[in-house]
Each structure stands twice: as C-alpha cells, then as structure tokens.
C-alpha positions in Angstrom: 0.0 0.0 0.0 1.7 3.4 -1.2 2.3 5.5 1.8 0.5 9.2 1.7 2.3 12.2 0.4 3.7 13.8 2.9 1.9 17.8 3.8 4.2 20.5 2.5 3.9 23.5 2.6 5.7 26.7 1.5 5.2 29.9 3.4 6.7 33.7 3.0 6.2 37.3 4.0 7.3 40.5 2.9 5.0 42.9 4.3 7.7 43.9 7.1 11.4 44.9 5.9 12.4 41.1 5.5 12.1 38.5 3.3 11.2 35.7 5.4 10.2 32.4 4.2 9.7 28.7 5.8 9.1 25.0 4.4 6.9 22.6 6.5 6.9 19.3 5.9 4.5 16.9 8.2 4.7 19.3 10.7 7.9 19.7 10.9 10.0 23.2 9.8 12.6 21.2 7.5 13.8 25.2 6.0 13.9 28.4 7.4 15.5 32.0 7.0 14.7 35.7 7.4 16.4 37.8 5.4 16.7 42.0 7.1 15.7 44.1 3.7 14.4 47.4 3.4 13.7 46.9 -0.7 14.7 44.2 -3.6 12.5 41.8 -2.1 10.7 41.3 -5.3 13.8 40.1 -6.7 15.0 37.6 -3.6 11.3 36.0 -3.1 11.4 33.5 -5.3 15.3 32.7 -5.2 15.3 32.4 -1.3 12.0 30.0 -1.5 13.7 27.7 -4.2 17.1 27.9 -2.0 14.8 26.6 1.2 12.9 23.9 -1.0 16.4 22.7 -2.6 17.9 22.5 0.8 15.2 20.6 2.0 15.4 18.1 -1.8 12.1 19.0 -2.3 10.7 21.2 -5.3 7.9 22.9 -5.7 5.6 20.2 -7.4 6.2 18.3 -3.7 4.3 21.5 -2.8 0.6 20.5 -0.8 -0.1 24.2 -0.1 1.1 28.1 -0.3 0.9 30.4 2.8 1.5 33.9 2.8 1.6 36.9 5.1 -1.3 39.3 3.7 -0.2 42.3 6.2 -0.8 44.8 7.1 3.0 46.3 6.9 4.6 47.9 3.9 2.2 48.4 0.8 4.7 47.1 -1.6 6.4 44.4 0.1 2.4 42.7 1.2 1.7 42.9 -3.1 5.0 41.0 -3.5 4.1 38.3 -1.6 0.5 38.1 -2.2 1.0 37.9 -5.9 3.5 35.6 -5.9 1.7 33.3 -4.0 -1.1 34.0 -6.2 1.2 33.0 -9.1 2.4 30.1 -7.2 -1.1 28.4 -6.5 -2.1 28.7 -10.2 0.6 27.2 -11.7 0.9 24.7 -9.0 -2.6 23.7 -8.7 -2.5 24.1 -5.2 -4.4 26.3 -2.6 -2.7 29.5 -1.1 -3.8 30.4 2.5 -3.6 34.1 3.7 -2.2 34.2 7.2 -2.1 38.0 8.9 0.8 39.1 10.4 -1.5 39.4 14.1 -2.7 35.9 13.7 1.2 34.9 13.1 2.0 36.9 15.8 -0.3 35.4 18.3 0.2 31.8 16.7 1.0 29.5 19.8 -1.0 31.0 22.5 -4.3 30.5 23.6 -5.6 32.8 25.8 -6.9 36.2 25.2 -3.5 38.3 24.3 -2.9 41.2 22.2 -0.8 42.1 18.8 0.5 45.2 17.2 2.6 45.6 14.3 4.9 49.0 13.7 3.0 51.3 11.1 5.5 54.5 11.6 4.5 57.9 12.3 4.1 56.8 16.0 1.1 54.6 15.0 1.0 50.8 15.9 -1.9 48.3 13.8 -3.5 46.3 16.6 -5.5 43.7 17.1 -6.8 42.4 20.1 -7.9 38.5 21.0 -10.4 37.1 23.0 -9.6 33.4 23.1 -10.8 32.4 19.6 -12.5 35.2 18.9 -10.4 38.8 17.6 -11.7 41.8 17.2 -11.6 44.4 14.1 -8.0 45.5 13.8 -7.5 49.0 14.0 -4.3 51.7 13.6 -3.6 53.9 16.9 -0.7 56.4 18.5 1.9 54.4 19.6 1.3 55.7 23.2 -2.4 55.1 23.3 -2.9 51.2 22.9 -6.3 50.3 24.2 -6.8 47.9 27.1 -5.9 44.3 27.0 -6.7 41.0 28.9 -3.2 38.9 28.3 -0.1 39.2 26.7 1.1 41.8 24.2 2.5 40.2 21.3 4.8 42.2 18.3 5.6 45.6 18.7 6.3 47.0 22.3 5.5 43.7 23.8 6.7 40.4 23.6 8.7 38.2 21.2 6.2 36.1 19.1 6.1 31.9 19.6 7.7 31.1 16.6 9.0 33.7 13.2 6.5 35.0 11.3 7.4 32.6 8.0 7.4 29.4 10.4 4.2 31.0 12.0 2.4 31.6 8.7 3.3 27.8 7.6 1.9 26.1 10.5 -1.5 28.1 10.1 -1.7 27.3 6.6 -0.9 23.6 7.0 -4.2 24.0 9.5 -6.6 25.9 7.2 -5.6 24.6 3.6 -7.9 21.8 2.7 -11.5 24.7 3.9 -9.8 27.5 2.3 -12.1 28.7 -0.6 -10.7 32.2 -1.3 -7.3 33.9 -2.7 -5.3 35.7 -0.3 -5.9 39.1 -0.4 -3.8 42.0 1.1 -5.1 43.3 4.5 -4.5 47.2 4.1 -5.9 49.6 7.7 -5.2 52.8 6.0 -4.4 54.1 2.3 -1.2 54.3 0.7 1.2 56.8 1.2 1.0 59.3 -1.6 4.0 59.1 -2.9 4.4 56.8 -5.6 6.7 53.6 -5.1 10.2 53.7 -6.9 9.2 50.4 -7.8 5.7 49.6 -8.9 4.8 46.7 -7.3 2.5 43.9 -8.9 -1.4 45.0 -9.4 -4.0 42.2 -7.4 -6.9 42.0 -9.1 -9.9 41.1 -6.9 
C-alpha cells in the first residue's frame, strides 16, 4: 500500500522589511531564513524560496499548499508576496492560504493576548484576542494602545512563539484543505502618496 504524500507547505512574507520564508513538511520546519531588507524583495522571493525547497530536496511540485503573510505592513512588500503566492497556487494547482501578520504573531497562545505591528508615524496596527475570537484590527498612536486581557504580542511587547514565516506555515498547513478564497492583502489605512520607486504587482480582486 503506497504511503500518503507527505503535507508540505511553502510559506513567505514581505510585508515587514524582511524577506522571510519557511518550508513545513508533516509538521515539521525542514527550512527556514529571514532575510533584514528594506527593498529588492521582489527580486530575492522567489530565489530564497527555491534555496529553502532545494535545501530541503524538495521542489515545488512536492508542494501541498502556499501560505502567505497578507499584512498589514509595507504596501509594496504585502503585493510582492500576495501575488507571488497568487502566481504560485495557479501554476501549481494548489491552494494558497492568507495568514495576517496578528494571527502569526499570536500563533502558539491561547488565551486572550494582544498584537501590534509597527505602522511609523508613531502609529501601531492592533488587534486584540479574546480566546478564539479577535476583534476588528484598528491603527492607533503608539502611546495610546487600548486595554488588554493577556499578553502583548509584536511591537512594544513580547517576542512572538515562533518567526512570522514558520508561523504563517503552520497556520496554513491547518486551514488549507476549507480555504475557498485567494489571499488578499489586509490594508488599515491608504497608501502613502508618494508613488513607489518600484511599482509593485497590481492584485486583481
């Protein structure tokens, strides 16, 4: 009797200055890195993901799912990823899950906790958790975060669990066989007004 495939999954996130990525295979993280990037990340994506899967000797037809960090963060880096994994899913004929960075943040705790997530100009995007259930997420001054039953995860708090990529690939491994819709970028307020030096991908709906 031939043995199952084993579930794999590729994961990445750019919406923070990184380029983090993570391969999960059966449970177990079998690649991992995090790369500190302000910009370029639309041209290391793909090359770090294929250096993970390689270092792993898998490819990306062992690929059972795609997860990917949908935000909020940086306007440009979130297309990056989301389109990519987009991209990714189609050609692979696979399912790509989006994972927020609060719910990757929060990933391995329970309890009612907190997340926020740097958004410059003294601002923080927060969300808050009440055992399984979370709230809207909203963007507030840095030194007026609401109340808060639990830990503070992220930004002025504590160290998440596990890194966001690892994060994001364990909570897609979970959600991949019910998830019915593309990721989609998670944006709290609009873009900046100046333009991008580099114009990122355009999601269509």
């Amino acid at each position: 009797m031939t043995e199952p495939a084993p579930v794999t999954v590729l994961a990445f996130d750019t919406a923070a200055p990184h380029c983090a990525a993570a391969v999960l295979s059966d449970g177990q993280l079998v690649a991992h890195a995090e790369e500190p990037m302000q910009k370029g990340q639309a041209e290391r994506l793909m090359s770090l993901c294929d250096d993970l899967l390689k270092s792993a000797d898998l490819s990306f037809g062992a690929l059972t799912a795609i997860g990917v960090g949908i935000g909020p963060g940086n306007f440009t880096g979130i297309r990056i990823s989301v389109a990519a994994a987009r991209g990714l899913a189609l050609g692979l004929g696979v399912p790509a899950v989006g994972v927020s960075s609060f719910e990757a943040l929060r990933y391995g705790h329970d309890g009612p906790c907190a997340t926020a997530i740097t958004a410059r100009r003294e601002q923080l995007y927060y969300q808050r958790f009440d055992g399984t259930d979370a709230e809207a997420p909203i963007l507030v001054p840095t030194q007026d975060l609401p109340r808060h039953a639990g830990p503070l995860f992220g930004a002025t708090g504590r160290a998440p669990a596990f890194p966001i990529a690892e994060a994001i690939a364990r909570l897609a491994a979970d959600r991949y066989k019910a998830t019915t819709e593309r990721p989609a970028p998670l944006y709290l307020r609009p873009a900046d007004a100046a333009p991008a030096r580099d114009a990122p991908p355009v999601i269509l709906p």
